[in-house]
C-alpha positions, 0 to 999 in steps of 0.5 A: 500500500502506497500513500501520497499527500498533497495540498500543503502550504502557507495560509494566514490564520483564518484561512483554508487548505485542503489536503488529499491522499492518494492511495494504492496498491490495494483492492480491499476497501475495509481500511480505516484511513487517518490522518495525522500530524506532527509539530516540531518537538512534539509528538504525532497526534491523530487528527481524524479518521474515516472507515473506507468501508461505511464511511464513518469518521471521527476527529480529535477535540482540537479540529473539530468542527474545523476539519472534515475527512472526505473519501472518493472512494473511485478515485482511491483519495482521501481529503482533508479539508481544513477550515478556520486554520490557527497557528497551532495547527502548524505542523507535518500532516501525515496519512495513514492506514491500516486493514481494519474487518471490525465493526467499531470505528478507526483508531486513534493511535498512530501505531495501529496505522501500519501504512504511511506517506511522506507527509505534507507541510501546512504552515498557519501564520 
């Protein structure tokens, strides 16, 4: 499984991005995809998750209401939209996935994800 990020940049606070994933190299669609970030000096922190295959999808308190996790399902893509963007946000965004055949939702530590991309750069000033 291969994942590739796009869509980072610099945007004043207040602002939006809309990061994308794309992914590859599988033909299941039962995998929780997340995305995650990383500030300098800090730890990974999950940001938000979606079920490929019901399409449910859960956020961290800090971008709720802020972030929305989309899939096109077609195109193999996951998005991120992000909205009222604050300087904290700042940091590498990461996506993630890993085969999931439960019923309950997609979790939020980063060591049940076992794929990864390079990670994209947003920058809020």
């Amino acid at each position: 499984v291969q994942l590739v990020e796009s869509g980072g940049g610099s945007v004043q606070a207040g602002g939006s991005l809309r990061l994308s994933c794309v992914a590859s190299g599988y033909t299941y669609s039962r995998f929780c995809m997340g995305w995650f970030r990383q500030a300098p000096g800090k730890q990974r922190e999950w940001v938000a998750a979606i079920y490929q295959s019901s399409g449910a999808t859960t956020y961290a308190d800090s971008v709720k209401g802020r972030f929305t996790a989309s899939q096109d399902s077609a195109k193999n893509t996951l998005d991120l939209q992000m909205n009222s963007l604050k300087p904290e946000d700042t940091a590498m965004y990461y996506c993630a996935a890993y085969l999931y055949l439960g019923s309950r939702s997609c979790g939020n530590r980063a060591d049940q994800y076992r794929y990864w991309g390079p990670g994209t750069q947003v920058t809020v000033s």
